[in-house]
LOVOMI-363610 format. One record per atom (N, C-alpha, C): x negated, y, z. Coordinates in steps of 0.2 Angstrom, whole numbers, plus 5000, padded with zeros to 4 digits. Layout:
% residues N
XYZ
...
//
This chain:
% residues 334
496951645066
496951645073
497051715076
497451705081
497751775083
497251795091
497151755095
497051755100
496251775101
496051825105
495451865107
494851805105
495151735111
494551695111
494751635108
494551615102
494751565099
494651505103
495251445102
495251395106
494851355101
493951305106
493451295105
493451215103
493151185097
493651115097
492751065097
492951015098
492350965099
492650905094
492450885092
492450815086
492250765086
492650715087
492250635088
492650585083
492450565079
492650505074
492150485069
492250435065
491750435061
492050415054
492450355053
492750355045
493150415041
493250395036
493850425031
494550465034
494650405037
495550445043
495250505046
494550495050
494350535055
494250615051
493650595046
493750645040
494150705040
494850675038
495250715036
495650755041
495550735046
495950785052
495250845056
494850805053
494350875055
494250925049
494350915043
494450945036
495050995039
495750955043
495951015044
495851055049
495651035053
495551085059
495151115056
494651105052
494051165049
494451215044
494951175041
495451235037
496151275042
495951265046
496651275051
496151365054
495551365054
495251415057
494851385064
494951335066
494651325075
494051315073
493651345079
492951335077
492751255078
492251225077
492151155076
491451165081
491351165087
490751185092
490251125091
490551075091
490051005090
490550955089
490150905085
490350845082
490150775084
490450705086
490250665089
490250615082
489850565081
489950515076
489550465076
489750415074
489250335072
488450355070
487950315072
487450325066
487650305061
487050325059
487050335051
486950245051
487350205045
487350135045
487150125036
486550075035
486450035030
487049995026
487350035021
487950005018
487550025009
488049975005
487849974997
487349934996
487449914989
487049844986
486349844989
486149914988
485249944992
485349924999
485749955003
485549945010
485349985012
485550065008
485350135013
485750155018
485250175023
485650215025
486050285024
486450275027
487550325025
487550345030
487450415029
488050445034
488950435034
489250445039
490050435040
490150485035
490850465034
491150525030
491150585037
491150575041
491350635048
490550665047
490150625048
489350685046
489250695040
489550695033
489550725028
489750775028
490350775028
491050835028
490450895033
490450865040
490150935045
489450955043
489050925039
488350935036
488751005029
489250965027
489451015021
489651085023
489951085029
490451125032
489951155036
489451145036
488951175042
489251175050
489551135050
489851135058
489251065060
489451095067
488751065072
488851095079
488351065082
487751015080
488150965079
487950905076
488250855074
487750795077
488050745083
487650715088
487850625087
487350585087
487450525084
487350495089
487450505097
487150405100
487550365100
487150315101
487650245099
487950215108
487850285113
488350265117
488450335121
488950335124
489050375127
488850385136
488650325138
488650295146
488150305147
487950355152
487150365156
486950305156
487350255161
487250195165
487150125160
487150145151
487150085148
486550065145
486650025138
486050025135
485550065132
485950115130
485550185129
485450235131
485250245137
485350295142
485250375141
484550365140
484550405136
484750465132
484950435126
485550435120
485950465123
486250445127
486950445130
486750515137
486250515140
486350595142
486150645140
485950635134
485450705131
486150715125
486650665124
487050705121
487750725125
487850685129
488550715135
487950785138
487650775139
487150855143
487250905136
487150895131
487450955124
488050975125
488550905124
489250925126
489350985130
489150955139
489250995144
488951085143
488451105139
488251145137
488451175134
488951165127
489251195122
490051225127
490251155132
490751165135
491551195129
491651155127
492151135122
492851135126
493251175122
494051205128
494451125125
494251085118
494751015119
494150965115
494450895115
493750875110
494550835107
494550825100
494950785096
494550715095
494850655096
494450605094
494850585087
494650535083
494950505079
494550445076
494750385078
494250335076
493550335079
493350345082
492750355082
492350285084
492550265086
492150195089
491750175094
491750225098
491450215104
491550265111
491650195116
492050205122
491850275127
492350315127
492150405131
492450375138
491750375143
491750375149
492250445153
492450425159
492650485161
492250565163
491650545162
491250605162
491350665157
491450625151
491650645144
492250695144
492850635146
493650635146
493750715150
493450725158
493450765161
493050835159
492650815154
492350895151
492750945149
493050945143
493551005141
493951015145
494251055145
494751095150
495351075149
495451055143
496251035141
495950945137
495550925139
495350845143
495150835132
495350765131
495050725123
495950705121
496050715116
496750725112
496550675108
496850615107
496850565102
497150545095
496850535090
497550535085
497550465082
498150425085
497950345082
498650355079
498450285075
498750275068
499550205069
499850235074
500350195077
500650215079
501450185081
501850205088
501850175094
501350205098
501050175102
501850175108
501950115112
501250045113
501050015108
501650005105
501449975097
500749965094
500449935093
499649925091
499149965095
499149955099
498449995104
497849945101
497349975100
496749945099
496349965092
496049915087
495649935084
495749935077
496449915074
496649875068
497249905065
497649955069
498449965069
498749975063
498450015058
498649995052
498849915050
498149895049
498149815044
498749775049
498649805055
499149745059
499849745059
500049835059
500749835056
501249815050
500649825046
500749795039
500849695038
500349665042
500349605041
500949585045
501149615049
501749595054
502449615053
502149675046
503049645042
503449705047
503049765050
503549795052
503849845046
504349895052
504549915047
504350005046
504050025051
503850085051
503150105055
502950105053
502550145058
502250205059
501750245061
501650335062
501050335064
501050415067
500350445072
500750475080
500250435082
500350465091
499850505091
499950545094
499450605099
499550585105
498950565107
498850555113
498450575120
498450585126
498050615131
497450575134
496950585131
496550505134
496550485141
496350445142
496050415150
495650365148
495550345152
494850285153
495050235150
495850185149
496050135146
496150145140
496250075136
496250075128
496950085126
496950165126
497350185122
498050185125
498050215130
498450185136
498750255139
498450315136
498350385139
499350415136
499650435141
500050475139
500450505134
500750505130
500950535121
501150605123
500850635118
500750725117
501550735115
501650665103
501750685102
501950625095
502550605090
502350535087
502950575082
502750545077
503050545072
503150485067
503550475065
503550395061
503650405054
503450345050
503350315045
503450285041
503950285036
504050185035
503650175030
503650105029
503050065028
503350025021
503350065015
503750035009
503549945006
503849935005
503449855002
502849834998
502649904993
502149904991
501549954995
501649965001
501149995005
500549945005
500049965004
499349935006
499049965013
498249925017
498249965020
497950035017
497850025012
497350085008
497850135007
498550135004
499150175003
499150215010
499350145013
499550195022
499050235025
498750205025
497850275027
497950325025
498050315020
498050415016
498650455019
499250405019
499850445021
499650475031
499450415032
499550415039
498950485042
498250495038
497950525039
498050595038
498450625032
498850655030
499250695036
499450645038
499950685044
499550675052
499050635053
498550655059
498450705058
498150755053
497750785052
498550875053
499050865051
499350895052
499650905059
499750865061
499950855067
499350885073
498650855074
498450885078
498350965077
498150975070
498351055070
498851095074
499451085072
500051085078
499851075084
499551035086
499451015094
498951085096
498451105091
497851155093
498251215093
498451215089
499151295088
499451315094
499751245095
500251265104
499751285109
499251235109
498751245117
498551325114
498051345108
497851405109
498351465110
498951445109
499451505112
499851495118
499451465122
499551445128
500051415132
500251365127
500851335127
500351275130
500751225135
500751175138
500751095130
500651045132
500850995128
501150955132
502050945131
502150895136
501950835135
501950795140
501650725142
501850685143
502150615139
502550555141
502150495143
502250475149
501750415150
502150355144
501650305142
502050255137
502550215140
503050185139
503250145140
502950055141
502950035145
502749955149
503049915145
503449925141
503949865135
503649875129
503549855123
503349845117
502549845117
502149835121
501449845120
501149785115
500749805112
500449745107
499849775106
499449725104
498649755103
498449725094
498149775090
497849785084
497049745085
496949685085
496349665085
496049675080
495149685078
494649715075
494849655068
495149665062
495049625057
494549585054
494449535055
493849485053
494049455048
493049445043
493249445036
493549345037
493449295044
493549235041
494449235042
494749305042
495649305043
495649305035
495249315031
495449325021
495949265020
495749205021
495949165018
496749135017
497149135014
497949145013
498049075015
498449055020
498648985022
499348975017
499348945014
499848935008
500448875011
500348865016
500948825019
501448885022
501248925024
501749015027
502049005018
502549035023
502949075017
502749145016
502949145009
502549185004
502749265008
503249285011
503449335011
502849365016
502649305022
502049335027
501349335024
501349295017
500949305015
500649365010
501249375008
501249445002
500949515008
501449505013
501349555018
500449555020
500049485022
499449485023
499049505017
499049495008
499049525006
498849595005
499349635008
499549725006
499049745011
498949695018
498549725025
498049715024
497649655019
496949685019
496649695013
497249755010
497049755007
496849855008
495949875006
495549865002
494949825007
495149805012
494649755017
495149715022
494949635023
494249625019
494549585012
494949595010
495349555004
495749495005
496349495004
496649405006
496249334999
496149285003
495849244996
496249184996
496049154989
496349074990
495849064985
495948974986
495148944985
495248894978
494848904975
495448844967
494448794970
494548754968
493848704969
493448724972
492748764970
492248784974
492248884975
492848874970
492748964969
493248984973
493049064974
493449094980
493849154977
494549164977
494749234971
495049264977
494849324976
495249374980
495949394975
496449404980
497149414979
497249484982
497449544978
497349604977
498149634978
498449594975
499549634972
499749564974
500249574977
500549494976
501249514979
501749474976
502549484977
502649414982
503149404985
503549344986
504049324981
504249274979
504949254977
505449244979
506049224979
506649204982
506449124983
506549104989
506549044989
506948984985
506448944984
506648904979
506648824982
507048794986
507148754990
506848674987
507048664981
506948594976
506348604973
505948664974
505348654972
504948594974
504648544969
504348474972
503748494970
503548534972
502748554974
502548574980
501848514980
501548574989
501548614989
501348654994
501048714994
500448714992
500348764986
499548794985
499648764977
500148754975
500048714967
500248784966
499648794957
499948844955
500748804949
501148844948
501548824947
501948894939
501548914939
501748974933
500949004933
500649024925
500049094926
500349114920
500549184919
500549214912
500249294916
500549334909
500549404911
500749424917
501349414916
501649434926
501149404932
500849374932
500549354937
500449284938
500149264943
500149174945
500449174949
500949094950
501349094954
501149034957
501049044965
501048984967
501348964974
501548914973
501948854980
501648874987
502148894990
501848934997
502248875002
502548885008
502748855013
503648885012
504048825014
504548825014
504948855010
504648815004
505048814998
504948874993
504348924996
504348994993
503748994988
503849054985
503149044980
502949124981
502249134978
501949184978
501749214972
501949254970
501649284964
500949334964
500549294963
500049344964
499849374957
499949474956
499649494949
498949544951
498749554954
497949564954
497549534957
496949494955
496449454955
495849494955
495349414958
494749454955
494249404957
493849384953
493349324955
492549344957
492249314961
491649314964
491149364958
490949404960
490449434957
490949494951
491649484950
491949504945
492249594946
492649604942
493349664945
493749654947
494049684951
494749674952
495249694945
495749644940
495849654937
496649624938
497249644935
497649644932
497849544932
498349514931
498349434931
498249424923
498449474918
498249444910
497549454908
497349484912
496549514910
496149434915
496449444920
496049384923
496149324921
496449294920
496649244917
496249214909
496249274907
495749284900
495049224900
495049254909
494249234911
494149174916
494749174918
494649134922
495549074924
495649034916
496549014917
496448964923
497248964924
497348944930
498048904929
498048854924
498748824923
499048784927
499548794926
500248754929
500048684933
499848684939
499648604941
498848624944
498848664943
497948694948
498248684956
497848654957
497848644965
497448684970
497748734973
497148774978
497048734984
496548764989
496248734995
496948754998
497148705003
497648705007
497248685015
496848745018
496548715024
496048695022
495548655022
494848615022
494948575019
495448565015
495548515009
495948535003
495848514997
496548514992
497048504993
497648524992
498348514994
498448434990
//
């Protein structure tokens, strides 16, 4: 950093994505004034409580103060919470605050603190996916690229301005686990770039979004797992790739429930005389099964209730699935 008074950064996120874009601002040189993040949540077989990866790293990193409430609104249910740490912000007085995932809604009080306001890093080409999923959603939707916006916050969802977007395509075997890593990858390089321009006093210009393409990323819910085997395979393989590593796509053989982990489409095969949901092939290469419109789904990693995720000739070892196995089709057997 070249400049007398280093440009001062504030932090808001809590997962993995968010993680890595403050990894790099902490390796890029800006100082980290304070940290915004989720409490600590009871995850793991025990049910302790975890810090987010964002209060790990800044515990490592010794950046701080690192501030947990569970709202930001004087006027909400935590009032409290909510002015004892917007009152720290206002004290520390932070030149920008980056958010990234963070999960909870920043009042205008907030928005108007920094001098050069809250810089957003979402996981989209916005309009394209505003909201809370944009990943899993571009993926189950079969696009064909997507990116990272920088964006200028305001008070709506995700609605603020663009800094700055770069795109991505979205290869056939992307997961959302693949895309994540790429996509954060380049958040994290990107808003660096963005803090570079602002601290050498460079403006960031500002594109309001366009009114055409808006679509919303709704929160992933685990009762979307279940694969409707009357679609064709190819929306299926794609909802496959999206949830995968949460919350898993499933399909149902009798009372058991397997998650479906890899899974290919096939060319459509129009004289197949099977419903949908019959398995109709299991070897090494995978299970194959009768999807809608005449297509089949090749599914080659499994995993059964309480098991691994394993490979289709490992699971099959344990669990065969011959030629004429009938999965749930809806609330009934096919």
């Amino acid at each position: 950093m070249t400049q007398a008074q280093p440009l001062r950064v504030a932090f808001a996120g809590t997962p993995e994505f968010a993680r890595v874009a403050l990894e790099a601002i902490h390796a890029a040189g800006f100082p980290v004034v304070a940290v915004l993040t989720q409490p600590d949540r009871p995850a793991g077989r025990g049910m302790q409580l975890q810090a987010s990866p964002v209060k790990q790293f800044a515990l490592e990193a010794g950046l701080g103060p690192v501030l947990q409430p569970r709202s930001l609104r004087r006027h909400g249910k935590y009032p409290e919470e909510a002015g004892a740490a917007v009152d720290t912000l206002a004290q520390i007085a932070p030149d920008v605050m980056v958010v990234a995932a963070y999960g909870l809604i920043l009042p205008a009080e907030v928005l108007d603190l920094p001098r050069h306001g809250c810089l957003n890093i979402h996981a989209s080409l916005l309009p394209r996916w505003r909201g809370a999923a944009p990943i899993h959603r571009a993926i189950e939707a079969g696009d064909a690229e997507t990116g990272i916006t920088l964006m200028q916050m305001d008070e709506g969802l995700d609605t603020g301005a663009m800094l700055s977007r770069e795109s991505v395509a979205i290869g056939p075997l992307d997961s959302t686990g693949s895309l994540h890593d790429t996509l954060a990858a380049l958040g994290g390089r990107m808003i660096v770039d963005a803090l570079r321009q602002l601290a050498a006093g460079k403006p960031l210009p500002a594109t309001p979004q366009p009114e055409a393409g808006i679509t919303y990323a709704e929160k992933i819910a685990k009762d979307e797992a279940p694969l409707d085997l009357t679609r064709p395979a190819a929306a299926l393989a794609s909802q496959v790739r999206a949830f995968n590593p949460f919350p898993g796509a499933t399909i149902q053989v009798g009372d058991t429930v397997i998650k479906c982990w890899q899974a290919l489409p096939l060319a459509a095969a129009t004289s197949l005389p099977h419903p949908p949901g019959t398995v109709l092939a299991s070897d090494a290469a995978g299970v194959i099964i009768a999807c809608g419109n005449g297509s089949a789904l090749q599914v080659t990693e499994l995993q059964k209730p309480g098991g691994r995720r394993q490979p289709a000739q490992q699971f099959l070892q344990g669990m065969p699935l011959p030629p004429g196995t009938r999965c749930v089709v809806g609330d009934t057997a096919a």
